[in-house]
PQR file with spaces between the fields and no chain letter, atoms N, CA, C, O and H, PARSE charges and radii, in Angstrom:
ATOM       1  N    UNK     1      -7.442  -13.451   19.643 -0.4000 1.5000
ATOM       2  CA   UNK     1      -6.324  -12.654   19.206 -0.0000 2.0000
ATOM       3  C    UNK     1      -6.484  -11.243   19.759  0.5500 1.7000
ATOM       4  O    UNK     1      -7.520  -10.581   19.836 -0.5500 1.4000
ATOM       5  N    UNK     2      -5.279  -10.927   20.119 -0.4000 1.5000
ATOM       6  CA   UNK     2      -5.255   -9.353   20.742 -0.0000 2.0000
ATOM       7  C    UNK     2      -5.274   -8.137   19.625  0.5500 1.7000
ATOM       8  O    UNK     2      -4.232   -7.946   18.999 -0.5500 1.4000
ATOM       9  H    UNK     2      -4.438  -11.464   20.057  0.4000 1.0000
ATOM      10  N    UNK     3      -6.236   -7.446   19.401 -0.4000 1.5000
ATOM      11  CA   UNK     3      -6.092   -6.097   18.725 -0.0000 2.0000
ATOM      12  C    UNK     3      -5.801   -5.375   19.255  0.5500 1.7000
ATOM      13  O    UNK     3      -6.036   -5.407   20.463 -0.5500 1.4000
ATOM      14  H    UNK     3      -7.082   -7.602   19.910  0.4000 1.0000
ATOM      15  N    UNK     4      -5.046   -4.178   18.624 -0.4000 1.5000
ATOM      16  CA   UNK     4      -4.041   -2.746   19.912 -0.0000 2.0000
ATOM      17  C    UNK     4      -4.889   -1.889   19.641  0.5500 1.7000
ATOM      18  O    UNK     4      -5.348   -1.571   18.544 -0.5500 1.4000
ATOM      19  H    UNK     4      -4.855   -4.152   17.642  0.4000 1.0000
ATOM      20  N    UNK     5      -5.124   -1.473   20.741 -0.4000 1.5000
ATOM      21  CA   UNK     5      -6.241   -0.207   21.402 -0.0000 2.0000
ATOM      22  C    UNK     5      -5.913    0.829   20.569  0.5500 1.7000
ATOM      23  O    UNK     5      -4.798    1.120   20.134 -0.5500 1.4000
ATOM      24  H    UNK     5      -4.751   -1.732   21.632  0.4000 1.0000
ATOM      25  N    UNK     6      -7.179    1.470   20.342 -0.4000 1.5000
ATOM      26  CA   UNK     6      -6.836    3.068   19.929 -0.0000 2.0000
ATOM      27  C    UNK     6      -6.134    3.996   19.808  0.5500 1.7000
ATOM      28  O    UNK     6      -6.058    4.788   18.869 -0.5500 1.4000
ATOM      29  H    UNK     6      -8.084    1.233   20.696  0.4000 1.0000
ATOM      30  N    UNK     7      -5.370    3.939   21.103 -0.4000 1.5000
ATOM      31  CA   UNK     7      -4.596    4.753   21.675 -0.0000 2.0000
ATOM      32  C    UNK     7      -3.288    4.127   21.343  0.5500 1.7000
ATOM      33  O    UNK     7      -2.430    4.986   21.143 -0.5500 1.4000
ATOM      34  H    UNK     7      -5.431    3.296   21.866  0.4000 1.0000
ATOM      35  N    UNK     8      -2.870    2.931   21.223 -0.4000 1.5000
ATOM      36  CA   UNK     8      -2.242    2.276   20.618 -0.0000 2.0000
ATOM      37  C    UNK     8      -1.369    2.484   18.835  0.5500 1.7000
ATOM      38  O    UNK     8      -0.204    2.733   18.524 -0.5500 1.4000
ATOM      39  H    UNK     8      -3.567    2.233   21.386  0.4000 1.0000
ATOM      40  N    UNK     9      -2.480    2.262   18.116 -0.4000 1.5000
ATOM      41  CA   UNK     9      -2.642    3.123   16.832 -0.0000 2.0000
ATOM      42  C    UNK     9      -2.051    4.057   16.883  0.5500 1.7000
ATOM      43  O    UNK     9      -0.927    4.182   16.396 -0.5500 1.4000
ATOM      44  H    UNK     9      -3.426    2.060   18.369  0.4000 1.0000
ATOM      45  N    UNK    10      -2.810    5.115   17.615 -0.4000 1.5000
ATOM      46  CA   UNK    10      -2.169    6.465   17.668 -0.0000 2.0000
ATOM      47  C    UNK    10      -1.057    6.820   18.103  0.5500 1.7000
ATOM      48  O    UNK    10      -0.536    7.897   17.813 -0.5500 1.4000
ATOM      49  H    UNK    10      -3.723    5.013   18.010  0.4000 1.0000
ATOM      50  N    UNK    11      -0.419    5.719   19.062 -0.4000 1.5000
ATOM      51  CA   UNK    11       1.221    5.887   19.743 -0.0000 2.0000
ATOM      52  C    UNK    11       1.942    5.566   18.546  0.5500 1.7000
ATOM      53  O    UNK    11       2.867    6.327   18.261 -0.5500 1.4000
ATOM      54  H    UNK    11      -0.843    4.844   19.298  0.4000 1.0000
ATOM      55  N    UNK    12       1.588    4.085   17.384 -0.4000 1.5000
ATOM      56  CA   UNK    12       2.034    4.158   16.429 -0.0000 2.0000
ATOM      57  C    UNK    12       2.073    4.538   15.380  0.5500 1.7000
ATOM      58  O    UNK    12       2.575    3.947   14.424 -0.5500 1.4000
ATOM      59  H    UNK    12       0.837    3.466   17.615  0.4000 1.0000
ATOM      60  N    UNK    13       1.486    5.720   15.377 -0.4000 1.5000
ATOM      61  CA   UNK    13       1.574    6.871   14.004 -0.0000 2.0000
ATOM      62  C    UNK    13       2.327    7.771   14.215  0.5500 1.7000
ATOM      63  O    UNK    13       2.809    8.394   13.269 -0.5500 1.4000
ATOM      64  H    UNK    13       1.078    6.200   16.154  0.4000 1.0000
ATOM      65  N    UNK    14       2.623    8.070   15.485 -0.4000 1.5000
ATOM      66  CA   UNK    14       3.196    9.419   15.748 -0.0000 2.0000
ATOM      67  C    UNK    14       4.403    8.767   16.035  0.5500 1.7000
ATOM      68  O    UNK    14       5.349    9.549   16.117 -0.5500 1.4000
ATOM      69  H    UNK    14       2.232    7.564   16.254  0.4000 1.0000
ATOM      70  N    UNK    15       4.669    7.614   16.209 -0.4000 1.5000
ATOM      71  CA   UNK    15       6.333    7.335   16.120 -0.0000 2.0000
ATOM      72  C    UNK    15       6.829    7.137   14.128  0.5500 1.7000
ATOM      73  O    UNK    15       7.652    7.706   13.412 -0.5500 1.4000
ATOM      74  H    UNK    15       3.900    6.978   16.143  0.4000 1.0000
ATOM      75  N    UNK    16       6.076    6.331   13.962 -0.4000 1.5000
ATOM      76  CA   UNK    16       6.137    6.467   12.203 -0.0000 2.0000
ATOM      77  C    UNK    16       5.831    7.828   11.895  0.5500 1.7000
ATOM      78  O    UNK    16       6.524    8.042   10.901 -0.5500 1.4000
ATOM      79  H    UNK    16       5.407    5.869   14.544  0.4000 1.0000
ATOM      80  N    UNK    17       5.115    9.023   12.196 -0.4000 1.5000
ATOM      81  CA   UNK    17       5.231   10.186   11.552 -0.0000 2.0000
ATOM      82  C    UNK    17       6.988   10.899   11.947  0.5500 1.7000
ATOM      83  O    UNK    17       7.767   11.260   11.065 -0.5500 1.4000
ATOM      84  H    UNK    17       4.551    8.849   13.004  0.4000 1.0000
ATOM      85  N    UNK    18       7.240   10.950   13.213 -0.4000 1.5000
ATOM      86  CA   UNK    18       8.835   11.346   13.885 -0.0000 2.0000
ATOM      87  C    UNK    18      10.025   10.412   13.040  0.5500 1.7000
ATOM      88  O    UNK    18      11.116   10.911   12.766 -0.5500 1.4000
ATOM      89  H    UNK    18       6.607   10.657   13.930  0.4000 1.0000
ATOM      90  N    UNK    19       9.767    9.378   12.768 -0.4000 1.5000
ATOM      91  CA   UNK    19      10.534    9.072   12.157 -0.0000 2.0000
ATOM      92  C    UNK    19      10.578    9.165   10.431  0.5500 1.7000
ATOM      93  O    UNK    19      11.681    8.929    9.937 -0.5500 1.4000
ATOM      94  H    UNK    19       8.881    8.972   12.991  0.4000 1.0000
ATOM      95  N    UNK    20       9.671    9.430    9.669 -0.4000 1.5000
ATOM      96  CA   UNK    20      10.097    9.525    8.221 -0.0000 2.0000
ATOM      97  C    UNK    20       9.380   10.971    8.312  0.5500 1.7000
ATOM      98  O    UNK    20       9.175   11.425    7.187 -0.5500 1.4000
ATOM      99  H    UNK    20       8.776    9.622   10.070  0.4000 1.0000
ATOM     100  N    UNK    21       9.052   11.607    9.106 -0.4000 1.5000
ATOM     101  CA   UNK    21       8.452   12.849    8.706 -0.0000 2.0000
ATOM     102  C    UNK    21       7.399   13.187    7.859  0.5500 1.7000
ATOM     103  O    UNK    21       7.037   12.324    7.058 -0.5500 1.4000
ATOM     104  H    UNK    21       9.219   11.239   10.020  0.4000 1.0000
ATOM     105  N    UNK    22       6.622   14.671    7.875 -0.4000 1.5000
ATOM     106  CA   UNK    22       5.870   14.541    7.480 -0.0000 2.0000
ATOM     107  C    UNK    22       6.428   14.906    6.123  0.5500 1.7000
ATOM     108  O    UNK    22       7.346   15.483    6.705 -0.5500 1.4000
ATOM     109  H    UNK    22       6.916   15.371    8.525  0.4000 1.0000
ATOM     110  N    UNK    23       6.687   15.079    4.981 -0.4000 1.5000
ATOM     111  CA   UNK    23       7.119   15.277    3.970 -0.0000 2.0000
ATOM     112  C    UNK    23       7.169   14.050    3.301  0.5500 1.7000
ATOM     113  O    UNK    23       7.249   14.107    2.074 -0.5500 1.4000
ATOM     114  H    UNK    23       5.941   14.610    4.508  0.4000 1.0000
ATOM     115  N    UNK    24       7.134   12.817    3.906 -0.4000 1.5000
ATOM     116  CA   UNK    24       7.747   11.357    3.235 -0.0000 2.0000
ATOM     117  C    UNK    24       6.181   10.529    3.289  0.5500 1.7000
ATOM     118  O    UNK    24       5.993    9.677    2.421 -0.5500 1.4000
ATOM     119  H    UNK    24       7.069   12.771    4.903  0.4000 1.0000
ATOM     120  N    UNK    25       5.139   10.777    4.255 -0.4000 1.5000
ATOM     121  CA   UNK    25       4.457    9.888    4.626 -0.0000 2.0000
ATOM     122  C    UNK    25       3.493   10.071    3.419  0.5500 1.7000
ATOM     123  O    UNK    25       3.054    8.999    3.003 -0.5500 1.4000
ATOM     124  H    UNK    25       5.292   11.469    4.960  0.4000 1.0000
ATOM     125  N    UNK    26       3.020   11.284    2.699 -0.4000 1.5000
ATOM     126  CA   UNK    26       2.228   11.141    1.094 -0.0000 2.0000
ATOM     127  C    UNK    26       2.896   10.018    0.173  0.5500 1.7000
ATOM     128  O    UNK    26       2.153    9.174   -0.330 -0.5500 1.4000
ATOM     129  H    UNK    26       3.377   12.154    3.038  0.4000 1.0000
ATOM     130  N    UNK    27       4.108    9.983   -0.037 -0.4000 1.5000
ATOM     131  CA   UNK    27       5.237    9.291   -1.237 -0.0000 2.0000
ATOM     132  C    UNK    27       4.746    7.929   -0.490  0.5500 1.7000
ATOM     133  O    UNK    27       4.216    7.143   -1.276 -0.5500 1.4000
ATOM     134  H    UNK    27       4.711   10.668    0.371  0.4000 1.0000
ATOM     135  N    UNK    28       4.804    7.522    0.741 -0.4000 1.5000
ATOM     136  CA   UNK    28       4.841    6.409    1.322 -0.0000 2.0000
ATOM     137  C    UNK    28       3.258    5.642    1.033  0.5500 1.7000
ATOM     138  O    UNK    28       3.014    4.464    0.773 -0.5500 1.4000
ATOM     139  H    UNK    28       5.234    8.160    1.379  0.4000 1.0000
ATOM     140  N    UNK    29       2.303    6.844    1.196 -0.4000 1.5000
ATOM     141  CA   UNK    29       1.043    6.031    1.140 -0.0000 2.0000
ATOM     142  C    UNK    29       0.466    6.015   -0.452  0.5500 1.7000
ATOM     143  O    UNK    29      -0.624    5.482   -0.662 -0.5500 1.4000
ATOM     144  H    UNK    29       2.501    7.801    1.406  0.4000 1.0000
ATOM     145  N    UNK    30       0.957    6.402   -1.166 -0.4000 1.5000
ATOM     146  CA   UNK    30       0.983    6.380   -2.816 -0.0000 2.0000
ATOM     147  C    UNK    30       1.491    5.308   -2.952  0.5500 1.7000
ATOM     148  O    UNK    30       0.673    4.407   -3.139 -0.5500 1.4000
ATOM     149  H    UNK    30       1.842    6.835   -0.996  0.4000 1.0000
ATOM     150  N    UNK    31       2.855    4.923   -2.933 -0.4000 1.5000
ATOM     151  CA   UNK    31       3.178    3.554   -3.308 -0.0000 2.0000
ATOM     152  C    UNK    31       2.849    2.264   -2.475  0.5500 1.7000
ATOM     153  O    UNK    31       2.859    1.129   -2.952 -0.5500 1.4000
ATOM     154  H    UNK    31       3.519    5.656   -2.781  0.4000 1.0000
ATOM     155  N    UNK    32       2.465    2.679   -0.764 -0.4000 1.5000
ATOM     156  CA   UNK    32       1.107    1.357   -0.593 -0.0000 2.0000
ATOM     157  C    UNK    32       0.090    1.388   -1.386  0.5500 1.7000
ATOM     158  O    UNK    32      -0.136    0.421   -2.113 -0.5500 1.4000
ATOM     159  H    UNK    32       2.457    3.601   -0.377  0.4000 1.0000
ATOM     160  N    UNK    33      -0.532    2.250   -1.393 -0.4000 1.5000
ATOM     161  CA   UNK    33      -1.852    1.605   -2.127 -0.0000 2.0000
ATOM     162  C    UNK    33      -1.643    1.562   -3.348  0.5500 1.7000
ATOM     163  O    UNK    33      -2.715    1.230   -3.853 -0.5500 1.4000
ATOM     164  H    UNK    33      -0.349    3.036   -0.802  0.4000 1.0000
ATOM     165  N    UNK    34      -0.664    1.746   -4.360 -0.4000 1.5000
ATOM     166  CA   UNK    34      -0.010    1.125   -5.970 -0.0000 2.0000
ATOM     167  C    UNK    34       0.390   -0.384   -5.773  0.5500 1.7000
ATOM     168  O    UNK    34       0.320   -1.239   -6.656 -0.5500 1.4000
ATOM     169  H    UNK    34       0.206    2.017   -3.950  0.4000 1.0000
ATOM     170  N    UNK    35       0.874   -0.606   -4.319 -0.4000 1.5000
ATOM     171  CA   UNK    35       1.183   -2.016   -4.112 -0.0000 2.0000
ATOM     172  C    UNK    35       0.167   -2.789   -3.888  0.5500 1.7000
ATOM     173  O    UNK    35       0.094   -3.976   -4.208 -0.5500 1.4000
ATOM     174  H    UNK    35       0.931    0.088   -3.602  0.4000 1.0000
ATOM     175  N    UNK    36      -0.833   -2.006   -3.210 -0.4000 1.5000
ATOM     176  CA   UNK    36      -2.166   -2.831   -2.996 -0.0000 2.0000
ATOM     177  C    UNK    36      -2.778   -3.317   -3.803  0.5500 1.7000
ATOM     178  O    UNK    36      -3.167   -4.481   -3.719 -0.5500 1.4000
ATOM     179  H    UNK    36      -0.774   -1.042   -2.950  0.4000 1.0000
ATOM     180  N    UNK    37      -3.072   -2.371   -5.015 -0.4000 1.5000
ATOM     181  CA   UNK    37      -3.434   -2.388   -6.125 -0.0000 2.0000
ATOM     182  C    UNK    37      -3.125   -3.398   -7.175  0.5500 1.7000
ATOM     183  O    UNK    37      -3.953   -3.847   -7.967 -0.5500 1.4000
ATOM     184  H    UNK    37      -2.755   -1.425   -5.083  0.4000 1.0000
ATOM     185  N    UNK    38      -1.645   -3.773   -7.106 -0.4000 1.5000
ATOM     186  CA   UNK    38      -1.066   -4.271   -8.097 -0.0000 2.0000
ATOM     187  C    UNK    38      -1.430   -5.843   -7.518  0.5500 1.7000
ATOM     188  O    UNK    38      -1.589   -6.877   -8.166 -0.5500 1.4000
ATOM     189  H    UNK    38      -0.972   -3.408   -6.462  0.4000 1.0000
ATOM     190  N    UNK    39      -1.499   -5.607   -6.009 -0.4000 1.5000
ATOM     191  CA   UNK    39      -1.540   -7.191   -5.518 -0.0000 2.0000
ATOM     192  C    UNK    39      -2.955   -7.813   -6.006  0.5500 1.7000
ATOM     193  O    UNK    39      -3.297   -8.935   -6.382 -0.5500 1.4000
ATOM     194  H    UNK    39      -1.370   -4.766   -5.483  0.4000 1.0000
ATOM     195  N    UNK    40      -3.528   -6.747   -5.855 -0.4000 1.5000
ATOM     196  CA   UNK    40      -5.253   -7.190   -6.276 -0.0000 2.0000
ATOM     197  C    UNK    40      -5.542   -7.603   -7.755  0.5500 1.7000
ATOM     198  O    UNK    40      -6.272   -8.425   -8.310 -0.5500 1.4000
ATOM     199  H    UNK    40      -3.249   -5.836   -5.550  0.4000 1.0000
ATOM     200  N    UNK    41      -4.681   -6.705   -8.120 -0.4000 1.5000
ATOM     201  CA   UNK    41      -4.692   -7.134   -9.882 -0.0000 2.0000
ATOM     202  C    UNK    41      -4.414   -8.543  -10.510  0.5500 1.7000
ATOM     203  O    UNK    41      -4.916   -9.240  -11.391 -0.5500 1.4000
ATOM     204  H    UNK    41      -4.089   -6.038   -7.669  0.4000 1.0000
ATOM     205  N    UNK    42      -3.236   -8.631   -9.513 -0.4000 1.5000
ATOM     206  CA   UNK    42      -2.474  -10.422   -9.757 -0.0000 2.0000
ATOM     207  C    UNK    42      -2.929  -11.247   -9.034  0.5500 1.7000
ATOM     208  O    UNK    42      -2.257  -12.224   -8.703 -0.5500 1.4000
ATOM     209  H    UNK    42      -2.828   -8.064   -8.797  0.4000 1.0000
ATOM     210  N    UNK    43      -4.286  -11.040   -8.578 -0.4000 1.5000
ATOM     211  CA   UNK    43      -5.262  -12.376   -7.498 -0.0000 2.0000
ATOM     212  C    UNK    43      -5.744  -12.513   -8.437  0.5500 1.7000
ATOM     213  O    UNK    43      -6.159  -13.608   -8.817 -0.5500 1.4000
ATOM     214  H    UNK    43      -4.831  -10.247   -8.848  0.4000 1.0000
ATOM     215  N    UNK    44      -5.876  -10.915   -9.417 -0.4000 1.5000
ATOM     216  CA   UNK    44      -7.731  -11.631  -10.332 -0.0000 2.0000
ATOM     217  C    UNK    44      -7.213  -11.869  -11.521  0.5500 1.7000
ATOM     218  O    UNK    44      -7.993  -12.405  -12.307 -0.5500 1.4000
ATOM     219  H    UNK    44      -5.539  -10.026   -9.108  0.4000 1.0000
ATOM     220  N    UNK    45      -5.825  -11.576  -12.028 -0.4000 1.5000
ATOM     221  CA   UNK    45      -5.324  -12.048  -13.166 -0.0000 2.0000
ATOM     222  C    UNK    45      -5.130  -10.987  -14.220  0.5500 1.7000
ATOM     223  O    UNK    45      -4.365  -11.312  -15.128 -0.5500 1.4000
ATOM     224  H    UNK    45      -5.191  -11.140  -11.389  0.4000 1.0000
ATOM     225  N    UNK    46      -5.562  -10.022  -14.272 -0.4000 1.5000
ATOM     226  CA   UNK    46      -5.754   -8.511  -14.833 -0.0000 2.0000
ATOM     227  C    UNK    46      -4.148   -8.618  -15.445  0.5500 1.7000
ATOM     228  O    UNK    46      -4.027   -8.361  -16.642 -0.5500 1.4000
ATOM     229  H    UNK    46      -6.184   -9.758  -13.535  0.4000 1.0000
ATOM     230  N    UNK    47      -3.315   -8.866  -14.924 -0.4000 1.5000
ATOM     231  CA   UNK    47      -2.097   -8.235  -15.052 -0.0000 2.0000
ATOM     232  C    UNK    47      -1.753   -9.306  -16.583  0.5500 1.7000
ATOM     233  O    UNK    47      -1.460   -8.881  -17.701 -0.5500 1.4000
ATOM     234  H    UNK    47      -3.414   -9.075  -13.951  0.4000 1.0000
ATOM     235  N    UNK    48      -1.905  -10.719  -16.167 -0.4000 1.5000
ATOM     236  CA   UNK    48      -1.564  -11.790  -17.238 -0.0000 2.0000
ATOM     237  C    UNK    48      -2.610  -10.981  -18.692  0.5500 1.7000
ATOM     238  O    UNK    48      -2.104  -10.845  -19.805 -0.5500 1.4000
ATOM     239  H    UNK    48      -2.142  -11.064  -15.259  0.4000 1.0000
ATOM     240  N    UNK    49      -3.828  -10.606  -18.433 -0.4000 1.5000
ATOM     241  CA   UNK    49      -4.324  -10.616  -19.537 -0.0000 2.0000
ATOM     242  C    UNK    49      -3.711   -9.105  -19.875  0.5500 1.7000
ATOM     243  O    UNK    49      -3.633   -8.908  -21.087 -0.5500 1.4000
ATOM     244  H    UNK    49      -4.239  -10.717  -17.529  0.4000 1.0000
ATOM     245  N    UNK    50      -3.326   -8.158  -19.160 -0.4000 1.5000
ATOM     246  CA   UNK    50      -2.982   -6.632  -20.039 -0.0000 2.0000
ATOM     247  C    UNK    50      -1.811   -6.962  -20.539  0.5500 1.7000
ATOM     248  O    UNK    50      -1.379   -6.203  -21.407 -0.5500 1.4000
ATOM     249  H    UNK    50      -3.390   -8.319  -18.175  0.4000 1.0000
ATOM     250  N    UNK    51      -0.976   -8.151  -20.159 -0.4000 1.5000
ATOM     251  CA   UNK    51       0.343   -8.628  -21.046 -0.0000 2.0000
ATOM     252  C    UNK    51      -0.100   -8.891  -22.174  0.5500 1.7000
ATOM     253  O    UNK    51       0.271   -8.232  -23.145 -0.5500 1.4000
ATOM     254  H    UNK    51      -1.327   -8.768  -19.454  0.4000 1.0000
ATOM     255  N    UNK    52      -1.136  -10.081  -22.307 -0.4000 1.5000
ATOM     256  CA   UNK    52      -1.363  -10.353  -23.760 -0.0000 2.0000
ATOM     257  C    UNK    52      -1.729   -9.274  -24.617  0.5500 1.7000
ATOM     258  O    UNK    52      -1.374   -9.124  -25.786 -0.5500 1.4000
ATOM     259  H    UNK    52      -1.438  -10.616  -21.518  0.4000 1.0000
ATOM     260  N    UNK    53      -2.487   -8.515  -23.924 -0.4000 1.5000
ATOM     261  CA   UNK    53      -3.367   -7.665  -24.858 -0.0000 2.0000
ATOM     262  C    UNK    53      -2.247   -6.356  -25.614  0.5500 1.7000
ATOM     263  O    UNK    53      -2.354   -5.709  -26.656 -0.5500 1.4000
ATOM     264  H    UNK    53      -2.776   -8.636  -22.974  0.4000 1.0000
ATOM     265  N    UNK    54      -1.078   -6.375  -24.406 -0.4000 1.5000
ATOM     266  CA   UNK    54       0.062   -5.536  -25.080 -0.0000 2.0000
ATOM     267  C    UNK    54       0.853   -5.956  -26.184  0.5500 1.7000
ATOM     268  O    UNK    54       1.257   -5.179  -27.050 -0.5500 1.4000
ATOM     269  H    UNK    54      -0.991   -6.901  -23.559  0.4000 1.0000
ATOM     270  N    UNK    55       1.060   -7.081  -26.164 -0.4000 1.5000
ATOM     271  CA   UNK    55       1.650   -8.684  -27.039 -0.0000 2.0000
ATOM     272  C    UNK    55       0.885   -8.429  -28.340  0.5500 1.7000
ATOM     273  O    UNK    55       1.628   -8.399  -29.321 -0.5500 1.4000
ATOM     274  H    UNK    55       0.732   -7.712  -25.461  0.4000 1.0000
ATOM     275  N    UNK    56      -0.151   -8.276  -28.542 -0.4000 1.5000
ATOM     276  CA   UNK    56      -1.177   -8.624  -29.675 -0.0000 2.0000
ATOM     277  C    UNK    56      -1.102   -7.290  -30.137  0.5500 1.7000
ATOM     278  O    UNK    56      -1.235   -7.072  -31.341 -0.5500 1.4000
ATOM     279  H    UNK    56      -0.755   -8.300  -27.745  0.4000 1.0000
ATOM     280  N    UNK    57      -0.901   -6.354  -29.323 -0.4000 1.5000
ATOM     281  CA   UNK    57      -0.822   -4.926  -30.376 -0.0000 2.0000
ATOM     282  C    UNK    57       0.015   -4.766  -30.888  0.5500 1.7000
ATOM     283  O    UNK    57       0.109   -3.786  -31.628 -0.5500 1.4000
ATOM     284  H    UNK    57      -0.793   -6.531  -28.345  0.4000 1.0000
């Protein structure tokens, strides 16, 4: 499988920075890694049990 070069990366940040600007790209990487987060939560099940535990209070 082909991975994109370094320089690569870097051609694609600076087109994603020109296009949402820099003002947007903090808001943007807050709610990836809340999404990341949440995905990880619902592999290990975290999420089913903080339901119950809200349920029972």
């Amino acid at each position: 499988m082909h991975f994109p070069l370094p320089w690569q990366i870097v051609l694609i940040l600076l087109v994603i920075l020109v296009i949402f600007g820099a003002s947007k790209l903090p808001e943007f990487g807050r709610g990836l890694g809340e999404g990341i987060r949440n995905f990880k939560k619902a592999l290990s099940g975290e999420v089913e049990e903080e339901k119950k535990n809200k349920e029972q209070a």
